[in-house]
TORPA-4810 file (N, C-alpha, C, O; in nm, 3 decimals):
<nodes>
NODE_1_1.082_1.080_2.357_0.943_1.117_2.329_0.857_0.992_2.335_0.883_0.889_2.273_X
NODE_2_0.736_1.011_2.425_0.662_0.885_2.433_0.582_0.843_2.286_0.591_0.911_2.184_X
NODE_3_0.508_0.727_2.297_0.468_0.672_2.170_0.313_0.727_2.152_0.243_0.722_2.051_X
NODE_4_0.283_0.781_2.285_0.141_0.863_2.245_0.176_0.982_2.218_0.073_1.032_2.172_X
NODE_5_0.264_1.067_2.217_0.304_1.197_2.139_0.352_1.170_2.045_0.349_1.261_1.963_X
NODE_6_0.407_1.068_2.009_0.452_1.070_1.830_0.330_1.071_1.772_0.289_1.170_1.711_X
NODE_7_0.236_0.924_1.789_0.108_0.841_1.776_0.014_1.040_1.686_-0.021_1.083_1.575_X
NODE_8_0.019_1.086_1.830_-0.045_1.261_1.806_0.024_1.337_1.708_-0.052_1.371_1.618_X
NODE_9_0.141_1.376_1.693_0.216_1.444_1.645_0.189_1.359_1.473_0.181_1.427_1.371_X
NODE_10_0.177_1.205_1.473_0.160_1.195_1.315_0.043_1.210_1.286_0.035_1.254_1.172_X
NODE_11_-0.089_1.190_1.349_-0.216_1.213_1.311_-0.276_1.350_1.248_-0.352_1.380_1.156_X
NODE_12_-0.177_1.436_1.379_-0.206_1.593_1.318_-0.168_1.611_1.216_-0.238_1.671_1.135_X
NODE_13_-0.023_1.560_1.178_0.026_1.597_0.997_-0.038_1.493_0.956_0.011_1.489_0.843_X
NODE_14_-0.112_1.402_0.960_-0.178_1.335_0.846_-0.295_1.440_0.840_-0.319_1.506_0.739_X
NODE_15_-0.357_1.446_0.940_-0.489_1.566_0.907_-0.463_1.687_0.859_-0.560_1.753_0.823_X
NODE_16_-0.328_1.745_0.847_-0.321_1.856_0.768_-0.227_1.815_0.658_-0.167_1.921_0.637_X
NODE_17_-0.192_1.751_0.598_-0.119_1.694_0.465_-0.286_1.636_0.379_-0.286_1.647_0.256_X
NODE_18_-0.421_1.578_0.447_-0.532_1.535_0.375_-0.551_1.691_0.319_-0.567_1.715_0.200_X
NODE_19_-0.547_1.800_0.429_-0.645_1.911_0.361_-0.552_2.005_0.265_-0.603_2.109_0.225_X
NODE_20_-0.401_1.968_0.222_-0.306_2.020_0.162_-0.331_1.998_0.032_-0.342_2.079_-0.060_X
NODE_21_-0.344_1.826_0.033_-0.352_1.737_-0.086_-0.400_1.591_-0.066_-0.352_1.479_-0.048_X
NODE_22_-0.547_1.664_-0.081_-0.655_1.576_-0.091_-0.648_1.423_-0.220_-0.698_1.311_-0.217_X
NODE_23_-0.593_1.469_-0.282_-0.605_1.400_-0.416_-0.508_1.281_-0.395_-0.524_1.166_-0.435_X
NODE_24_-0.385_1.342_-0.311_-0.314_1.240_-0.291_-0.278_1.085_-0.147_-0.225_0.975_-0.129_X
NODE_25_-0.368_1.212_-0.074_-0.404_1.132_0.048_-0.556_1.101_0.060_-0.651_1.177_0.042_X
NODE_26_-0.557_0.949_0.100_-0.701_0.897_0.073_-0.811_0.883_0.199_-0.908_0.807_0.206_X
NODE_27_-0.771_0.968_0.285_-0.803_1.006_0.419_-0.776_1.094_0.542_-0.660_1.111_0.579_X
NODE_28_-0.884_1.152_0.608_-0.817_1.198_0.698_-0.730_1.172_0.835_-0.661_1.236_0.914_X
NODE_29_-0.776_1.045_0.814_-0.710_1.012_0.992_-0.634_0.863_0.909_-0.673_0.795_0.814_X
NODE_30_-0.498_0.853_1.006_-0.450_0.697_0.921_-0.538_0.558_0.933_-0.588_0.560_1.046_X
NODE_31_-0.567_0.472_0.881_-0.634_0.386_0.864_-0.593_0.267_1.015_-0.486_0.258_1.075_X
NODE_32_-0.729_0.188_1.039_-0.738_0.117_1.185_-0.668_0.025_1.134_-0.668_-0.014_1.017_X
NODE_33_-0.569_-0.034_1.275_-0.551_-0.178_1.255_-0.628_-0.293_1.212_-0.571_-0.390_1.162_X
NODE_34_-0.728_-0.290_1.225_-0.824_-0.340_1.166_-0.843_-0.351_1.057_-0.916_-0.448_1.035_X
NODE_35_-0.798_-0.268_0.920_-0.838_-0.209_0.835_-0.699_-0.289_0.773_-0.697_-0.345_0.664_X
NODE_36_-0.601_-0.282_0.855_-0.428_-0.311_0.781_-0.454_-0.499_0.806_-0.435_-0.584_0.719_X
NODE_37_-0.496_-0.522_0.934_-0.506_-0.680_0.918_-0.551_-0.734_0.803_-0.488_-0.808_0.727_X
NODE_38_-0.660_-0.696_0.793_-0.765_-0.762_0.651_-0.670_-0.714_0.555_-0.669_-0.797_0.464_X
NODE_39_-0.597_-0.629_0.532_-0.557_-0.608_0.374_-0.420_-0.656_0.402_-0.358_-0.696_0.304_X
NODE_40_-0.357_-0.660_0.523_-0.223_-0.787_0.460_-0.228_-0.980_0.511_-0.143_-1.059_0.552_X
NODE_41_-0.331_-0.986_0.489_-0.396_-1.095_0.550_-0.423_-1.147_0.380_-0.381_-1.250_0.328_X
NODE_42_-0.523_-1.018_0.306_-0.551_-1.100_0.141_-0.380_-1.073_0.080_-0.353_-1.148_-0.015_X
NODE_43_-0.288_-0.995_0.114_-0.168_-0.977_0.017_-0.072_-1.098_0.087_0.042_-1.126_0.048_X
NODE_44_-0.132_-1.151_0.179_-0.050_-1.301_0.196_0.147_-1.255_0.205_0.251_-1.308_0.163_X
NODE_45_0.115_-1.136_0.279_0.280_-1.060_0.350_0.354_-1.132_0.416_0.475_-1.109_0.415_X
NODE_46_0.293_-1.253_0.500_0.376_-1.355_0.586_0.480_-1.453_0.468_0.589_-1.485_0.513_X
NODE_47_0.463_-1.478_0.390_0.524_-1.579_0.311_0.600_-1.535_0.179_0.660_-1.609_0.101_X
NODE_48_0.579_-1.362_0.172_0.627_-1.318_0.041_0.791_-1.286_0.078_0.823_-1.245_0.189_X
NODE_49_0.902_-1.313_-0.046_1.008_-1.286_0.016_1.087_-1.151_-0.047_1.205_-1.120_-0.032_X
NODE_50_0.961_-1.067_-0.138_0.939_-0.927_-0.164_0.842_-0.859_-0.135_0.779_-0.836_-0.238_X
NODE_51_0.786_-0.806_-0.030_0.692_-0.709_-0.053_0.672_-0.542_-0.095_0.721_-0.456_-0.022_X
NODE_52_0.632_-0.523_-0.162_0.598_-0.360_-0.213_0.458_-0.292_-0.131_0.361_-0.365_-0.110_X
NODE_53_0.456_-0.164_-0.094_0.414_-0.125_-0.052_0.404_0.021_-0.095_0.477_0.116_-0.067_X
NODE_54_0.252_0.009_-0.198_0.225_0.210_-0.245_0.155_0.318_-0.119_0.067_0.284_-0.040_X
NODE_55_0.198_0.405_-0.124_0.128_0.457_-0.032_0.114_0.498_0.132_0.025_0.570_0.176_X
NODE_56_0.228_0.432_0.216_0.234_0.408_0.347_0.197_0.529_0.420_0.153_0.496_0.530_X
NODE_57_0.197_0.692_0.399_0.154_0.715_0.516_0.218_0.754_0.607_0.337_0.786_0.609_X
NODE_58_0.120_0.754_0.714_0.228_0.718_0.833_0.281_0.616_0.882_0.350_0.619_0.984_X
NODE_59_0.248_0.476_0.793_0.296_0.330_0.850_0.249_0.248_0.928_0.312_0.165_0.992_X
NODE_60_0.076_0.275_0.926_0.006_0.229_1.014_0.021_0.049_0.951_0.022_-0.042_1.034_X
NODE_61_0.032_0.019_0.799_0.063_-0.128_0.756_0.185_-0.131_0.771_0.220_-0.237_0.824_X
NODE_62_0.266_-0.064_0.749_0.429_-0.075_0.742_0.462_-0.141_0.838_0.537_-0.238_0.838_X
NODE_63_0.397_-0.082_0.943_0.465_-0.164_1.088_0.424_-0.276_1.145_0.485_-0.329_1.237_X
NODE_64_0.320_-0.319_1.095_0.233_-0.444_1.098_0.324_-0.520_0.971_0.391_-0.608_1.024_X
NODE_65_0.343_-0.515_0.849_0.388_-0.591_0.767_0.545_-0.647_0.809_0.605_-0.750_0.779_X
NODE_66_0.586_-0.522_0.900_0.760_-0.545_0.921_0.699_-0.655_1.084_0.776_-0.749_1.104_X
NODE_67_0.635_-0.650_1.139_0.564_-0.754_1.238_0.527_-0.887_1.151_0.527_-0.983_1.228_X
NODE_68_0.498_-0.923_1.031_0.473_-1.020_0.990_0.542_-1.106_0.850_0.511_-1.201_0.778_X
NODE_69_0.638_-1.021_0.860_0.696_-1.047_0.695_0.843_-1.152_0.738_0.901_-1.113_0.840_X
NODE_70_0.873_-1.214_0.703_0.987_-1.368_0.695_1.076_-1.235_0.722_1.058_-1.124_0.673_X
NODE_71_1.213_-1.291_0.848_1.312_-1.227_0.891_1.408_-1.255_0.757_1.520_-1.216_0.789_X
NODE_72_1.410_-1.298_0.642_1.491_-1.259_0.546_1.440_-1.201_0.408_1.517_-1.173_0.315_X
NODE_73_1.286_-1.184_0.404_1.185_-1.079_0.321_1.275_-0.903_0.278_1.371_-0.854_0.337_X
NODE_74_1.216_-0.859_0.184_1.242_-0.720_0.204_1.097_-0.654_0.148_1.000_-0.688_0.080_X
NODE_75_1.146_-0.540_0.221_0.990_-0.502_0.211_1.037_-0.313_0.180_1.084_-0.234_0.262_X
NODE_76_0.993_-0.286_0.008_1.029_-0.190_-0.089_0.890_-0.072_-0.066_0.775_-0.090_-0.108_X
NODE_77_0.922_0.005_-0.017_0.791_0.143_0.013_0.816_0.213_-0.065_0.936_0.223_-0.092_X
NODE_78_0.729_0.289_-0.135_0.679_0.348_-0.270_0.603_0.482_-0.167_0.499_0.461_-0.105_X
NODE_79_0.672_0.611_-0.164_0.603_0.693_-0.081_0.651_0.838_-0.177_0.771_0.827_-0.202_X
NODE_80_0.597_0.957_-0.234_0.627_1.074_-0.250_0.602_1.173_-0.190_0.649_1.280_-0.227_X
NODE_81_0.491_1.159_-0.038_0.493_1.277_0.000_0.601_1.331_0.126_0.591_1.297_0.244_X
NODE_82_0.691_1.408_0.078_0.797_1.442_0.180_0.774_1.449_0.333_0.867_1.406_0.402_X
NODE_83_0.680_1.489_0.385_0.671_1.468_0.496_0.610_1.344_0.561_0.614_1.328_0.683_X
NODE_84_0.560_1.265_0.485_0.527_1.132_0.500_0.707_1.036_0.535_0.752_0.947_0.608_X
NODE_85_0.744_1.110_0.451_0.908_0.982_0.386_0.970_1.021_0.537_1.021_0.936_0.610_X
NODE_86_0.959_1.147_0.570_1.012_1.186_0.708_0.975_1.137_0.810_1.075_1.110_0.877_X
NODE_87_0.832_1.091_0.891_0.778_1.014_0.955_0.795_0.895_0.946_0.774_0.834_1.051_X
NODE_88_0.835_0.818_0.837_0.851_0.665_0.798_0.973_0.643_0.865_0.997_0.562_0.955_X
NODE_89_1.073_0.752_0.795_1.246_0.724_0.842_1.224_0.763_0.997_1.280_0.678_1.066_X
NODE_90_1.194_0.812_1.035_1.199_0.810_1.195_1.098_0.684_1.283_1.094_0.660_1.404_X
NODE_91_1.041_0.633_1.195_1.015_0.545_1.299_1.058_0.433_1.283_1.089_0.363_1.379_X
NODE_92_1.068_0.387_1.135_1.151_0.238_1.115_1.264_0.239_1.121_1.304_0.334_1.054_X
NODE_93_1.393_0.152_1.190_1.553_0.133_1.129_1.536_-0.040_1.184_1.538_-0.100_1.292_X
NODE_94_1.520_-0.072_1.053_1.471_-0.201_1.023_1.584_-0.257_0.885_1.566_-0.205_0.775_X
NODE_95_1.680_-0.349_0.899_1.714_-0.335_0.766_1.642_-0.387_0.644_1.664_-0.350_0.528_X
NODE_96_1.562_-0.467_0.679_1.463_-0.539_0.569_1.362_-0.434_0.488_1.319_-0.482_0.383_X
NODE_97_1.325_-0.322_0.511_1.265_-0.222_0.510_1.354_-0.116_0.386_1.472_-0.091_0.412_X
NODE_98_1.303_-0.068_0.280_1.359_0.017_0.167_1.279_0.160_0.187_1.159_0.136_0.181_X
NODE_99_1.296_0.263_0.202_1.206_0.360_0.185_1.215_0.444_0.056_1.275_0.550_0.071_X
NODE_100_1.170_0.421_-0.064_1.167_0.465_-0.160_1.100_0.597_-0.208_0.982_0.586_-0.240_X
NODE_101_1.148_0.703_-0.216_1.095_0.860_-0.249_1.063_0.878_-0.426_1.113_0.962_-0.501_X
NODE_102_0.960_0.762_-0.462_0.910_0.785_-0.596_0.774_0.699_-0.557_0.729_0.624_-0.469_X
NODE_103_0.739_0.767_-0.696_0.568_0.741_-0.748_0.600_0.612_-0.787_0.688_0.569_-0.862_X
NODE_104_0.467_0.529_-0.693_0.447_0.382_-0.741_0.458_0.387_-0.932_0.536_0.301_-0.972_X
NODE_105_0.422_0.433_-0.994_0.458_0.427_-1.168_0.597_0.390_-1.149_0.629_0.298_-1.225_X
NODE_106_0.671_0.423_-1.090_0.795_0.365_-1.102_0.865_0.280_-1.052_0.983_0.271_-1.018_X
NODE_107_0.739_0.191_-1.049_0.798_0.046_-1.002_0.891_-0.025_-1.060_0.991_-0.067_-1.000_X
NODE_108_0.862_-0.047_-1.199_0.946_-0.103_-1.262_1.098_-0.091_-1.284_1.177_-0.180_-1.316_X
NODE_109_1.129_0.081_-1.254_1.209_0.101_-1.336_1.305_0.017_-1.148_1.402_-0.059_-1.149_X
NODE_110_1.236_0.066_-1.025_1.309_0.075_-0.950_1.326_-0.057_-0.910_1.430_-0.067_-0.845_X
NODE_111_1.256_-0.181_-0.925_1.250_-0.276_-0.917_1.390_-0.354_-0.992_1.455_-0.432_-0.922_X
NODE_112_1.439_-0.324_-1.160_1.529_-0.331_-1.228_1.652_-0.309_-1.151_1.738_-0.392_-1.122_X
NODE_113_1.648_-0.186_-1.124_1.755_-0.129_-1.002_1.823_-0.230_-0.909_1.944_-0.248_-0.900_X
NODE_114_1.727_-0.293_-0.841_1.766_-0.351_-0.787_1.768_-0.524_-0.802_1.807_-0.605_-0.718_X
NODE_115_1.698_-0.558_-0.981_1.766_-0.676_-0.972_1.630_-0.779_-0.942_1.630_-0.902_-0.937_X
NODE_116_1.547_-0.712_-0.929_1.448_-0.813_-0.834_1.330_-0.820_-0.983_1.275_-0.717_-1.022_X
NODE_117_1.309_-0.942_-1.042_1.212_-0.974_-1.162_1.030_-0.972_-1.148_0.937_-0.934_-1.219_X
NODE_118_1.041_-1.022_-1.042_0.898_-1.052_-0.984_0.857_-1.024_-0.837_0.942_-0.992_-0.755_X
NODE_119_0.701_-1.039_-0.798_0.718_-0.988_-0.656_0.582_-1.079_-0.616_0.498_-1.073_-0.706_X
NODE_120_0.550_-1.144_-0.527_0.436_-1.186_-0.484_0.329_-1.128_-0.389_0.226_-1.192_-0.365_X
NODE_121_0.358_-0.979_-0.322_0.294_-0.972_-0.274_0.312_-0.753_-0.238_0.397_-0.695_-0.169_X
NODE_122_0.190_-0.693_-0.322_0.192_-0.586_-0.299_0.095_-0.520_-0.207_-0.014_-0.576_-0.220_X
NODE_123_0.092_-0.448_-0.143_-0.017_-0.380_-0.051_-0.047_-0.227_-0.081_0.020_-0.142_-0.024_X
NODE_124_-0.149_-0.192_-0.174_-0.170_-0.059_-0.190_-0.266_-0.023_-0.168_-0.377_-0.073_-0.190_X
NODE_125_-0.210_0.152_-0.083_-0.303_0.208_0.006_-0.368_0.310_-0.083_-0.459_0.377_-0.034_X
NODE_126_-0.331_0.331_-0.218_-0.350_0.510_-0.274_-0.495_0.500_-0.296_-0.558_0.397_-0.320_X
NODE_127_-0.550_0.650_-0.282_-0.681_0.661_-0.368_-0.705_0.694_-0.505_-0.701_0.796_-0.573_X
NODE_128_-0.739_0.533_-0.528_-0.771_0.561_-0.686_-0.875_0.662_-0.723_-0.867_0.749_-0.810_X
NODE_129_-0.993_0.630_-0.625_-1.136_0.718_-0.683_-1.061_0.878_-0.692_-1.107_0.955_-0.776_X
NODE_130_-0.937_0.929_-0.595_-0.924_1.080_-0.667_-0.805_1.088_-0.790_-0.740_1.187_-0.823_X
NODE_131_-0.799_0.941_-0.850_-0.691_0.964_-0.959_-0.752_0.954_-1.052_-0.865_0.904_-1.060_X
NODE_132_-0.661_1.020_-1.174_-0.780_0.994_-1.337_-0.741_0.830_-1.358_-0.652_0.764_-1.305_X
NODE_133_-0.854_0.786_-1.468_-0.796_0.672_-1.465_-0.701_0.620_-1.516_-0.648_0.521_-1.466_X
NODE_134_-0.656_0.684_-1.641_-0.498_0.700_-1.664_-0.377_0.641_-1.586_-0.288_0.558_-1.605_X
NODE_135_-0.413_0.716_-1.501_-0.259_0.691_-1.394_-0.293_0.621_-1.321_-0.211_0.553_-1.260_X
NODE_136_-0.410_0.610_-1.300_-0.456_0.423_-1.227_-0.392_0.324_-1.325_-0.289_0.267_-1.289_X
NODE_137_-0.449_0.296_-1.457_-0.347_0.234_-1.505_-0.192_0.205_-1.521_-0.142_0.095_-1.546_X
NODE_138_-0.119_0.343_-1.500_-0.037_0.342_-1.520_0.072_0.266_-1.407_0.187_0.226_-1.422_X
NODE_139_-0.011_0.266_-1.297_0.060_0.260_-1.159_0.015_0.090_-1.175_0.114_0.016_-1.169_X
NODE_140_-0.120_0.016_-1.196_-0.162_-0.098_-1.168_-0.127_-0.201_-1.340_-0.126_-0.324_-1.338_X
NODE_141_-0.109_-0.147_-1.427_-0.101_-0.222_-1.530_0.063_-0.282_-1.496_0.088_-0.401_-1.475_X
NODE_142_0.153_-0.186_-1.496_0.345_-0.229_-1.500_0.337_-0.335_-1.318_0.424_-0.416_-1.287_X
NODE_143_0.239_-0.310_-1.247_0.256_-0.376_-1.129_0.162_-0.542_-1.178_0.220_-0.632_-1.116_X
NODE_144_0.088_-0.581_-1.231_-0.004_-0.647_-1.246_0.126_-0.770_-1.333_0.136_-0.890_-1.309_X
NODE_145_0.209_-0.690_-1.430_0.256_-0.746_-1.514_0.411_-0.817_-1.365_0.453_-0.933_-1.358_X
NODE_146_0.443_-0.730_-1.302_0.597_-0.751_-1.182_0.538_-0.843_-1.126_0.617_-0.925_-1.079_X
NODE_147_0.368_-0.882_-1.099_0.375_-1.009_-1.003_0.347_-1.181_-1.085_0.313_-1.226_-1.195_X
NODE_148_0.403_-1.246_-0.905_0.460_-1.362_-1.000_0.304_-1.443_-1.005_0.210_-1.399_-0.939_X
NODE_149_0.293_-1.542_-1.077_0.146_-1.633_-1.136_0.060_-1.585_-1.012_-0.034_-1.505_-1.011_X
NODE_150_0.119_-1.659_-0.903_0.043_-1.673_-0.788_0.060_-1.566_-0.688_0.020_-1.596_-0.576_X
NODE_151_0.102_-1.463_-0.699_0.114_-1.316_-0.677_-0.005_-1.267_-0.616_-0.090_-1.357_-0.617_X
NODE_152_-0.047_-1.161_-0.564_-0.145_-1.064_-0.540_-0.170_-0.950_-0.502_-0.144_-0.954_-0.382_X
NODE_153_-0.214_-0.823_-0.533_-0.210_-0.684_-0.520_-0.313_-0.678_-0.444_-0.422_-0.723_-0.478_X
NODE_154_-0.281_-0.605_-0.297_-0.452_-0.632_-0.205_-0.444_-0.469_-0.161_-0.366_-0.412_-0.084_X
NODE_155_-0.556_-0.417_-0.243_-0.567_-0.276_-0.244_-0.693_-0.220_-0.159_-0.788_-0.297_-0.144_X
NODE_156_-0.697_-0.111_-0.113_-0.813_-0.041_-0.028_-0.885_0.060_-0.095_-0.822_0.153_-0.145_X
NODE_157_-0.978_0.057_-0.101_-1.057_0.194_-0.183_-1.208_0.189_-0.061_-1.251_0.096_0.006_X
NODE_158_-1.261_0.344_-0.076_-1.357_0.347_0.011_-1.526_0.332_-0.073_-1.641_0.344_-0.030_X
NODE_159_-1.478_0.305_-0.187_-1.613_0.253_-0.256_-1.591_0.148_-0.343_-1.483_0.111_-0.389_X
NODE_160_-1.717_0.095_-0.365_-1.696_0.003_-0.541_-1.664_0.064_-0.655_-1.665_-0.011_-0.752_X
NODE_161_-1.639_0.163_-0.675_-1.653_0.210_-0.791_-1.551_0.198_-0.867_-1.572_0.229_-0.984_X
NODE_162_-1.438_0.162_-0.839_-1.322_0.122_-0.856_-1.331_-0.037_-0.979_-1.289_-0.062_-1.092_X
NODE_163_-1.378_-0.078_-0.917_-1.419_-0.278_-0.949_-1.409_-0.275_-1.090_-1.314_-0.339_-1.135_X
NODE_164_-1.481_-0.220_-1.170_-1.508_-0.233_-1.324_-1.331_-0.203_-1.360_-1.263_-0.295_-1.404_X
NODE_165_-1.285_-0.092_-1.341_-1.143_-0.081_-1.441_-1.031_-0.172_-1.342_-0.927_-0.213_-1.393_X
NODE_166_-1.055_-0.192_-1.233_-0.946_-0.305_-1.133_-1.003_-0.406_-1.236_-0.917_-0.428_-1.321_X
NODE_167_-1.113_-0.472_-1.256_-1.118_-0.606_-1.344_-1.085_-0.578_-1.472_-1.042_-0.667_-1.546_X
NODE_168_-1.102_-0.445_-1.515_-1.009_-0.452_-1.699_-0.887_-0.494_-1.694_-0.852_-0.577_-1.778_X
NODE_169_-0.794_-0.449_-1.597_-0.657_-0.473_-1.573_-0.585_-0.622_-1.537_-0.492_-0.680_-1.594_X
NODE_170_-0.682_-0.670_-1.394_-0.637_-0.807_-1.339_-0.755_-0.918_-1.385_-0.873_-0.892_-1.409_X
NODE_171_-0.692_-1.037_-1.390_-0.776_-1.196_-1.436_-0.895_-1.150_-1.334_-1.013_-1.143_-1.370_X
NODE_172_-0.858_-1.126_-1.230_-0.949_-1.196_-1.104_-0.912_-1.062_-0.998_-0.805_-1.023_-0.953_X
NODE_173_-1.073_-1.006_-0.980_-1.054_-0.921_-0.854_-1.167_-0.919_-0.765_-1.283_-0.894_-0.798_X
NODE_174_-1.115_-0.953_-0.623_-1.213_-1.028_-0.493_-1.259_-0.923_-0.432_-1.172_-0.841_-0.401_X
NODE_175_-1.366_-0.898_-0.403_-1.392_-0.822_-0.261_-1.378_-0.937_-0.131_-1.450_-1.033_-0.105_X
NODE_176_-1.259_-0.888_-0.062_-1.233_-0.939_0.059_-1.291_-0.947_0.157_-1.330_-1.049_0.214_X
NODE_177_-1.304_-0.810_0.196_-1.374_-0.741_0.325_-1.441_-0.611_0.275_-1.433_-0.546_0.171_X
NODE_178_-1.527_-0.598_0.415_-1.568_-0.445_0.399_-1.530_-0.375_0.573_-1.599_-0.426_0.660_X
NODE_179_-1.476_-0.316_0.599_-1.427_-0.286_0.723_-1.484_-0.168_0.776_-1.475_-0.055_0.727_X
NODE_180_-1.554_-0.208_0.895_-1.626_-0.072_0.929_-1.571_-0.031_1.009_-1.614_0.078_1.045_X
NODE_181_-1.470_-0.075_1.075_-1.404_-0.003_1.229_-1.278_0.058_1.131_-1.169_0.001_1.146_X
NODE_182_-1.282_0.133_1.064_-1.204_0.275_0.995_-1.281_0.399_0.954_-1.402_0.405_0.933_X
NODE_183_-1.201_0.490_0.947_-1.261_0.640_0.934_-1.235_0.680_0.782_-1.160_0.777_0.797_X
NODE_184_-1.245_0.669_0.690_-1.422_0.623_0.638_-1.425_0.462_0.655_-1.321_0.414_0.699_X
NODE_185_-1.541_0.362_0.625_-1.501_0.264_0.633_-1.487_0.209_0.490_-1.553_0.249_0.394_X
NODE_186_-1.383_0.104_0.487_-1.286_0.110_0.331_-1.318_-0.074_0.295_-1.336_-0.167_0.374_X
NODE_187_-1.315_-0.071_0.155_-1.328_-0.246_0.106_-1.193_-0.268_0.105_-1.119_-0.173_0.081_X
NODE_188_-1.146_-0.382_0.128_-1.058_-0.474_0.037_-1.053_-0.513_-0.037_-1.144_-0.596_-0.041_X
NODE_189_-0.969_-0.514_-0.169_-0.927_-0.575_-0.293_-0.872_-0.653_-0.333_-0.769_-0.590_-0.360_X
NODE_190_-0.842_-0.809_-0.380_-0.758_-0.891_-0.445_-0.761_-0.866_-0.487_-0.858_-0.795_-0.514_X
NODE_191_-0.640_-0.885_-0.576_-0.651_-0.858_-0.723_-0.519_-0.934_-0.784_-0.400_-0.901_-0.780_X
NODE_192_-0.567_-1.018_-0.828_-0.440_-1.118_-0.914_-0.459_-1.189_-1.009_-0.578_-1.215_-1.028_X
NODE_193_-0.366_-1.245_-1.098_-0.356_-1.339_-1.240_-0.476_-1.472_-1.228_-0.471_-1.547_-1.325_X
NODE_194_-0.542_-1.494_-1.161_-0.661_-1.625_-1.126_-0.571_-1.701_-1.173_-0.588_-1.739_-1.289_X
NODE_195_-0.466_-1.742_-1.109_-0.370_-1.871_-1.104_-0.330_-1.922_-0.971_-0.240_-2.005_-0.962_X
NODE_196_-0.409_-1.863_-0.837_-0.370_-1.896_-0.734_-0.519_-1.982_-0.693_-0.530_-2.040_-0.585_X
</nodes>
């Protein structure tokens, strides 16, 4: 199967998985390369020798991060929607690559699992603006605490509105970018301990 019929074949289930479950997908069409440069560009993915990843999708960063991440890195995906986890496993067989079938909240526990204390470099795609803020916390407080001093969580949201409870949580949170070549067009987020 060529790479412009997969390319089609995932866009359509991303456009009908948005209108399934809106709340959990933060768009309709997967996000531009453009959009994945700038946000693993602030999560500094080239040099981390853990990366986490909430949210992937169809892997439009995944496959860019497995393009830029140290050939002895691992790189831990945080994905629950089943037909998402299905699209991921068919396109990556990468061994550096984890595909994990739980809710970023359970970072910690899965992180333990495997042994790993700290992490320098997370990339999350979810939409906070359709989560309560609750479980925004819940997902960004246990992650805020897993990264190391000089660590950073470089998150996407399609408004500011986010900024006020991202700064209750982290020392220090940057607007990076604002990216207009995506469908909607989305900010970038630092967000880390202000020790880097």
């Amino acid at each position: 199967m060529g790479s412009l019929t997969i390319s089609l074949r995932q866009h359509w289930k991303f456009f009908r998985l948005y209108f399934k479950a809106r709340k959990m997908v933060g768009a309709f069409i997967p996000s531009s390369r453009a959009l994945a440069r700038a946000t693993l560009d602030a999560a500094r993915v080239d040099t981390a020798p853990v990366i986490i990843e909430f949210g992937p999708g169809t892997g439009v960063f995944t496959k860019e991060i497995l393009k830029r991440m140290r050939p002895d890195a691992r790189l831990l995906v945080f994905e629950i929607m089943p037909e998402f986890i299905e699209i991921l496993r068919e396109q990556f067989d990468d061994p550096r690559i984890e595909i994990i079938p739980r809710s970023a909240v359970e970072l910690p526990v899965e992180l333990d699992k495997r042994g790993i204390d700290k992490v320098e470099s997370i990339v999350c795609g979810l939409p906070f603006n359709s989560f309560p803020p609750a479980l925004t916390r819940q997902i960004l407080e246990p992650a805020r605490d897993r990264l190391t001093d000089n660590g950073v969580l470089a998150c996407i949201q399609q408004t500011r509105f986010q900024l006020k409870l991202l700064r209750s949580i982290f020392p220090r949170v940057r607007v990076v970018r604002y990216i207009l070549l995506n469908v909607p067009p989305s900010f970038v987020f630092a967000c880390d301990k202000g020790q880097s």
